[in-house]
MIRODREN-528509 format. One line per field, with one value per residue (C-alpha): x, y, z; residue in one letter; residue number from 1. Coordinates in steps of 0.2 Angstrom, whole numbers. Example, Ala and Ser with C-alpha at 12.3 -4.5 7.8 and 13.67 -1.06 7.14 Angstrom:
<rs>
xx <- 62,68 .
yy <- -22,-5 .
zz <- 39,36 .
r <- A,S .
k <- 1,2 .
</rs>
This chain:
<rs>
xx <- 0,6,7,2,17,19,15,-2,-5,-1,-13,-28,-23,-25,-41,-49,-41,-50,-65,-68,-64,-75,-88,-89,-102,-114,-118,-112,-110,-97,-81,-74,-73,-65,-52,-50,-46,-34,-23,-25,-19,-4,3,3,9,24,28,43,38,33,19,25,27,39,51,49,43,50,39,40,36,21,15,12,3,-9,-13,-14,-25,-36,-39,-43,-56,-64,-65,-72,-86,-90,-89,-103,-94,-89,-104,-103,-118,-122,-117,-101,-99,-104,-92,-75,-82,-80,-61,-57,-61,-52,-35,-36,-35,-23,-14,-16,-11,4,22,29,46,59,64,82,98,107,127,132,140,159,156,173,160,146,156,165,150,141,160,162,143,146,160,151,136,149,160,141,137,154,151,134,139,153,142,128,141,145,164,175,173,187,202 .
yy <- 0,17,31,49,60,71,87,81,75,91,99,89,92,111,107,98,111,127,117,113,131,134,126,144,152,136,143,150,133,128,134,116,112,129,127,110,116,128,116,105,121,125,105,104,122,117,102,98,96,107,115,120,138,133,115,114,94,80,68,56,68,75,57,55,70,66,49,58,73,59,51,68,72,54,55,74,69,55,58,68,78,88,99,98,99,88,98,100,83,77,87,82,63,66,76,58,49,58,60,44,39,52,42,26,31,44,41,50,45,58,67,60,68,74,75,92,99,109,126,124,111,124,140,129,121,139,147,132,134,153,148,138,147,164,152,145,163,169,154,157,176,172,158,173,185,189,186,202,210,214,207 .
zz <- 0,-4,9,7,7,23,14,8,28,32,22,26,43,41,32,48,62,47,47,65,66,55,68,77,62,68,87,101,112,97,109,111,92,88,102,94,79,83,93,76,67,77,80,58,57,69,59,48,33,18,23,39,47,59,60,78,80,72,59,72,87,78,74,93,93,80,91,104,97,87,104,112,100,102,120,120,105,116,137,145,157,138,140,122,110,100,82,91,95,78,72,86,81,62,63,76,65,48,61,62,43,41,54,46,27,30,28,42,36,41,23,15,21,5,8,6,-8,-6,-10,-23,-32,-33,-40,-50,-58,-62,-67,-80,-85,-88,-99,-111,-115,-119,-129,-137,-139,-150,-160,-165,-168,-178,-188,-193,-197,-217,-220,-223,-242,-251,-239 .
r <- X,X,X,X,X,X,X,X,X,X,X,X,X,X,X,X,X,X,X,X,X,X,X,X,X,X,X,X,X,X,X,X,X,X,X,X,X,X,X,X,X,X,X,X,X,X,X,X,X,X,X,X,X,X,X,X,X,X,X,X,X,X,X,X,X,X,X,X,X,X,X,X,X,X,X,X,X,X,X,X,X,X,X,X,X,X,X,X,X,X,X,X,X,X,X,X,X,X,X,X,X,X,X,X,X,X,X,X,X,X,X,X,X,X,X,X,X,X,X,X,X,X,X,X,X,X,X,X,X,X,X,X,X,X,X,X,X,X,X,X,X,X,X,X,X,X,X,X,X,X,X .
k <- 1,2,3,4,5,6,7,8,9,10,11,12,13,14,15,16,17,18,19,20,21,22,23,24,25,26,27,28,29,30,31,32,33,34,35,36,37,38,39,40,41,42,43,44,45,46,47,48,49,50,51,52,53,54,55,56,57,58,59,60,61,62,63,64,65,66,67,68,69,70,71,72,73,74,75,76,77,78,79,80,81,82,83,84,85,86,87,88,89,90,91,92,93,94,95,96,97,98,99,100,101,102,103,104,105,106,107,108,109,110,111,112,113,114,115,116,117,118,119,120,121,122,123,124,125,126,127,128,129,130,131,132,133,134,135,136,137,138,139,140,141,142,143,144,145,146,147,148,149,150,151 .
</rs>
């Protein structure tokens, strides 16, 4: 089975914590799944990955807190003492249960270390690069260019 990519997990996420958010427009009793969402919000946003705002958490950090957070937002959907209503906690239930197929289908696979390049490698590389396309350039000049009359 393939895995989604982090970056698309990370977008999904942001699309659950904005929706939950979104809750708020639905009634004043809809405080739990607005706060929900914001910690959704914040724990993706804090992420490494590509569609992070800050690398604060590791791949495998932030995968404990989507278990966690997924957990959470069963057990408010679900206890009494939550005092919330019941669009609310149709709504925690719903985000449980898509955190926890985001869960289940993402690669959470730290990204590939590349080995560094020697900045010697790098200015040579553009130096020689440079070269060629002014040597290019003569050439074709020269090719376009009538020969001399009368020499």
């Amino acid at each position: 089975m393939r895995r989604l990519p982090f970056g698309i997990h990370q977008v999904a996420e942001y699309a659950i914590g904005l929706g939950l958010i979104a809750q708020a427009a639905q009634g004043p009793k809809a405080v739990l799944p607005v706060a929900f969402g914001g910690v959704v919000v914040l724990s993706t946003a804090l992420a490494d990955g590509p569609a992070a705002g800050w690398k604060a958490v590791s791949r495998p950090v932030h995968r404990t807190v989507d278990i966690v957070l997924a957990l959470a937002a069963l057990l408010l959907a679900v206890l009494p003492w939550s005092r919330a209503d019941l669009s609310s906690r149709a709504t925690l239930f719903l985000a449980a249960a898509l955190l926890g197929v985001l869960i289940a289908c993402t690669n959470y696979a730290p990204k590939p270390v590349r080995p560094p390049r020697a900045r010697g490698d790098v200015a040579e590389d553009i130096g020689r690069s440079a070269g060629r396309m002014v040597g290019k350039g003569l050439k074709a000049y020269r090719e376009r260019r009538p020969p001399p009359s009368g020499s």
